[in-house]
C-alpha atoms as an extended CHARMM CRD file, in Angstrom:
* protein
*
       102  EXT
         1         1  UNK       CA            -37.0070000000      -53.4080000000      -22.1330000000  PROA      1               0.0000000000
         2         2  UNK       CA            -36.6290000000      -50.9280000000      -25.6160000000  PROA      2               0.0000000000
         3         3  UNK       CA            -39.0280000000      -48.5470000000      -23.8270000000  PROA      3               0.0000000000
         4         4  UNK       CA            -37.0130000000      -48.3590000000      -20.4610000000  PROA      4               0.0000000000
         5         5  UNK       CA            -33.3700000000      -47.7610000000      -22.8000000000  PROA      5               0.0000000000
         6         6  UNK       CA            -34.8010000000      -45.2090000000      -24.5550000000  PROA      6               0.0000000000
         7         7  UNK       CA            -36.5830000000      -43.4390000000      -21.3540000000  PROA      7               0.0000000000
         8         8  UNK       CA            -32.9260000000      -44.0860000000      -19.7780000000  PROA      8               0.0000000000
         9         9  UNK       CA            -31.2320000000      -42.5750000000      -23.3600000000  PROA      9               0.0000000000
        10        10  UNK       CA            -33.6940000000      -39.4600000000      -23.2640000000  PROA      10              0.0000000000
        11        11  UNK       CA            -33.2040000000      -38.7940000000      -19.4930000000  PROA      11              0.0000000000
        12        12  UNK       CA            -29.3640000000      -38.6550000000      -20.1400000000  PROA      12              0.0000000000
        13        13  UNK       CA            -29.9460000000      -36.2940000000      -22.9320000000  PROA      13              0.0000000000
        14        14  UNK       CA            -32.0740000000      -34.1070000000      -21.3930000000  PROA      14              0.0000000000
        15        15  UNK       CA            -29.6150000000      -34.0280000000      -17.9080000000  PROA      15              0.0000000000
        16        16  UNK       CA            -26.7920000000      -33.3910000000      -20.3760000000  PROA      16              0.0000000000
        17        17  UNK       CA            -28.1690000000      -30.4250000000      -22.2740000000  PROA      17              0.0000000000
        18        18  UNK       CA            -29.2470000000      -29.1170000000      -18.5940000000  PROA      18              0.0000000000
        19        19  UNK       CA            -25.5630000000      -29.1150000000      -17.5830000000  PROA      19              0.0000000000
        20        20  UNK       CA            -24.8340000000      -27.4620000000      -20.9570000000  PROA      20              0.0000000000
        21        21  UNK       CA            -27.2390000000      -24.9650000000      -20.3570000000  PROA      21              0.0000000000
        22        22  UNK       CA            -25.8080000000      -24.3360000000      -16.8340000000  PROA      22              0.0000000000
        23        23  UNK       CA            -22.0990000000      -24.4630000000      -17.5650000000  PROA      23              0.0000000000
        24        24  UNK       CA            -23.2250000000      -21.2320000000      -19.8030000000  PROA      24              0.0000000000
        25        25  UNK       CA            -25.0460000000      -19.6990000000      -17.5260000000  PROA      25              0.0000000000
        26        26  UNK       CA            -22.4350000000      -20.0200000000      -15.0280000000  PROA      26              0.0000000000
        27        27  UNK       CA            -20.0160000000      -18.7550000000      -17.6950000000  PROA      27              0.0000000000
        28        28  UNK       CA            -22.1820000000      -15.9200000000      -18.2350000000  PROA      28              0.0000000000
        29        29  UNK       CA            -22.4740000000      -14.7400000000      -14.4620000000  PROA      29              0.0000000000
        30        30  UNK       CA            -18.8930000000      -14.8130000000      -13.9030000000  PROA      30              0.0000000000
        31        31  UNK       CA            -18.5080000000      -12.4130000000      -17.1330000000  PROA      31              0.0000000000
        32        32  UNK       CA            -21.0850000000      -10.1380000000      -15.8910000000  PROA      32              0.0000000000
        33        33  UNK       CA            -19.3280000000       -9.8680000000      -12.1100000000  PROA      33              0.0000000000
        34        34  UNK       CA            -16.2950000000       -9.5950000000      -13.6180000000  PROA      34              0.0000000000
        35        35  UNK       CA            -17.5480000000       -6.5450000000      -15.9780000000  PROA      35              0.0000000000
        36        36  UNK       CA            -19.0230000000       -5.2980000000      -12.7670000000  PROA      36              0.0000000000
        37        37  UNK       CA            -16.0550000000       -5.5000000000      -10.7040000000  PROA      37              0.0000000000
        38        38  UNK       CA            -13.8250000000       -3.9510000000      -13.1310000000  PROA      38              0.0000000000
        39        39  UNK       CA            -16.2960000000       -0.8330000000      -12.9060000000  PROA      39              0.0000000000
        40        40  UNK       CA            -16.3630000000       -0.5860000000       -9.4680000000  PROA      40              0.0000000000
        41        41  UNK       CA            -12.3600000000       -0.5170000000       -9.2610000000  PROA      41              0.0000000000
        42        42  UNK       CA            -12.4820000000        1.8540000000      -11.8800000000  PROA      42              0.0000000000
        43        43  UNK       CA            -14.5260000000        4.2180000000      -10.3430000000  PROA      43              0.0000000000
        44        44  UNK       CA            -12.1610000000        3.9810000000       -7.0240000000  PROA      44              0.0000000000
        45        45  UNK       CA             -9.2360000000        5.3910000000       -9.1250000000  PROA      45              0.0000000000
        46        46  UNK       CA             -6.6330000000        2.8040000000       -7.5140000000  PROA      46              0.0000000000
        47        47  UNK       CA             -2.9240000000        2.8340000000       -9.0130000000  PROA      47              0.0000000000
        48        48  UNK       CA             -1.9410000000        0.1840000000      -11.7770000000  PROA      48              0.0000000000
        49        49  UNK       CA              0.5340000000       -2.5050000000      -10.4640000000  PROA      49              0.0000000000
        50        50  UNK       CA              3.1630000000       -0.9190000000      -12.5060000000  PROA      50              0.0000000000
        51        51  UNK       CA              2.5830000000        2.7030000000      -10.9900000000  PROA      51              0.0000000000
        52        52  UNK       CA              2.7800000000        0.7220000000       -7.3010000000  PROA      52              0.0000000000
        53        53  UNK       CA              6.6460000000       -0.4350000000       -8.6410000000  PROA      53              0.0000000000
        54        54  UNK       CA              7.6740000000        2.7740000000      -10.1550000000  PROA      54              0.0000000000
        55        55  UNK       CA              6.5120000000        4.7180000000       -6.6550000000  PROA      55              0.0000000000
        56        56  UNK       CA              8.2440000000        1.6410000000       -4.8630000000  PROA      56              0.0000000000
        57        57  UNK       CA             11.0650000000        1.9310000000       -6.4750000000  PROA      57              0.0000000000
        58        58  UNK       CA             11.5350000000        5.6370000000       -6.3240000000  PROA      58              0.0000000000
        59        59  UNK       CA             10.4900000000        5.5160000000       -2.2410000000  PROA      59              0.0000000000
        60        60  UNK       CA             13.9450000000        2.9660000000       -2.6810000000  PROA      60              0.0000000000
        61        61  UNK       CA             16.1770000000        5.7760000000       -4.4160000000  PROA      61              0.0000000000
        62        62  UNK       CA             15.3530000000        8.3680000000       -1.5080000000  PROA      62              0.0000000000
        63        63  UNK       CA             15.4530000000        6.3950000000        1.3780000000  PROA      63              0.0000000000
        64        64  UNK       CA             19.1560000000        5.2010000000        0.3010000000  PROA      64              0.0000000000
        65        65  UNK       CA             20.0300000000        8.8380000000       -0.9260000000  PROA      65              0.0000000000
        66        66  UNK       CA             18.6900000000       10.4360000000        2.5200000000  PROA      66              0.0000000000
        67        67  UNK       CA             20.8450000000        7.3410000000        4.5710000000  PROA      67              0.0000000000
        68        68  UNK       CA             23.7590000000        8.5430000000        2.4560000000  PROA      68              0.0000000000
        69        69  UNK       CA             23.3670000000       11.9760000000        3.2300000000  PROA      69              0.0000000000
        70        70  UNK       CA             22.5240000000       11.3260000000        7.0480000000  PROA      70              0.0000000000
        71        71  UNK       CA             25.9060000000        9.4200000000        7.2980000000  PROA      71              0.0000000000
        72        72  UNK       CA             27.6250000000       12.3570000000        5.3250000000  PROA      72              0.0000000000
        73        73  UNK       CA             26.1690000000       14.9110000000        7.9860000000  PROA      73              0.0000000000
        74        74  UNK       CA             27.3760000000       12.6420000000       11.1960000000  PROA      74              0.0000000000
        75        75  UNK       CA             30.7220000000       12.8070000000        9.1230000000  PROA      75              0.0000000000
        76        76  UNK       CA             31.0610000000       15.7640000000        8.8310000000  PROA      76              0.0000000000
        77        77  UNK       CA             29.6600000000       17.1040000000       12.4700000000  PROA      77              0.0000000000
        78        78  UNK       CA             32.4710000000       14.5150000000       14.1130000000  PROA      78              0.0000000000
        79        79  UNK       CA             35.1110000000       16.6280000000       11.9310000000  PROA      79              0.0000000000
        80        80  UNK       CA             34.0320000000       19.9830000000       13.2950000000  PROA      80              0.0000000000
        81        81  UNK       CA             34.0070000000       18.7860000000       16.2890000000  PROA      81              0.0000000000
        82        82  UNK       CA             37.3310000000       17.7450000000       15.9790000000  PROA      82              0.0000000000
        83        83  UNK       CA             37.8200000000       21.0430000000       14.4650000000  PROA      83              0.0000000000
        84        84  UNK       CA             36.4550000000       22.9940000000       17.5800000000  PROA      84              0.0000000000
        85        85  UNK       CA             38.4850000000       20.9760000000       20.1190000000  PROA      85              0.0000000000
        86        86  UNK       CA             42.1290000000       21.6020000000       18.4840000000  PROA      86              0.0000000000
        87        87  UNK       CA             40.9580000000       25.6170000000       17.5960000000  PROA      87              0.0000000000
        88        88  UNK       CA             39.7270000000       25.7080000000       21.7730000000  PROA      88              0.0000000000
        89        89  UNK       CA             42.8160000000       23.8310000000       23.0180000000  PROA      89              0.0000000000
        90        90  UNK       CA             44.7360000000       26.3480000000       20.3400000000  PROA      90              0.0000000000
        91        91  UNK       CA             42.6730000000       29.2600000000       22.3360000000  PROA      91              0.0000000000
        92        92  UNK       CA             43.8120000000       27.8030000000       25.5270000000  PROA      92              0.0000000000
        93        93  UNK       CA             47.1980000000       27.5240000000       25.4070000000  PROA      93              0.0000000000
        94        94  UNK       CA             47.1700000000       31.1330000000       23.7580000000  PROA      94              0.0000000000
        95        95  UNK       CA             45.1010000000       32.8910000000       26.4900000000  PROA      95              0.0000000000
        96        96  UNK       CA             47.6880000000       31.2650000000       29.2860000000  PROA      96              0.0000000000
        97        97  UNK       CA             50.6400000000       32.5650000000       26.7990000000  PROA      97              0.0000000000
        98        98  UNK       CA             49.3600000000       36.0920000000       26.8150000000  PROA      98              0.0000000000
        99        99  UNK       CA             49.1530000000       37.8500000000       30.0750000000  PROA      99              0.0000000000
       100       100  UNK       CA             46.5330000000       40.8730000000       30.5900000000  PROA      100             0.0000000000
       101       101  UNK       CA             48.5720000000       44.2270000000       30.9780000000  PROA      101             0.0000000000
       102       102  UNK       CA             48.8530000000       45.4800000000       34.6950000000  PROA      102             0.0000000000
C-alpha cells in the first residue's frame, strides 16, 4: 500500500513538473511569434493607429470644407443666373425701345 502512494505521489510530481515545463515552453513560442510578427509588420512599413486617425481626421476637414464650397458655388451660379435673366429681360425691353434708323 506505501509503495503504490508513493508511485501515485511521484507520478503526480513528475506530470506536474511536465506541465511546468510545457506552460514555459508554450510561453516561450508565443514570445518568439510574437518577436517574429512584429518584424514582419515592420518590414511592411504599415501606418501606426494614430497616423490612420490623424489622416482620418484630416480626409474629415476636406470633405466638409469641399461640401461647403460646392454649396457656395451652386449659390452663387443660381445668383448669376438670376443676374443674367433681369440684365437679358433689361436687354429686351431696351432693344424693342430703340428702333433701328430707316
Amino acid at each position: 500500500m506505501q509503495y503504490d502512494h508513493r508511485l501515485i505521489d511521484d507520478l503526480a510530481r513528475v506530470a506536474g513538473g511536465a506541465l511546468g515545463t510545457l506552460a514555459g515552453i508554450r510561453d516561450e513560442v508565443e514570445a518568439r511569434l510574437r518577436q517574429q510578427f512584429e518584424r514582419i509588420l515592420a518590414g511592411m512599413d504599415l501606418v501606426t493607429r494614430e497616423e490612420f486617425e490623424v489622416a482620418r481626421a484630416m480626409a474629415q476637414a476636406a470633405r466638409e470644407e469641399q461640401e461647403k464650397l460646392a454649396a457656395r458655388i451652386t449659390e452663387l451660379e443660381a445668383r448669376l443666373a438670376a443676374t443674367g435673366e433681369e440684365v437679358a429681360h433689361e436687354g429686351a425691353k431696351g432693344r424693342r425701345k430703340a428702333k433701328p434708323p430707316e
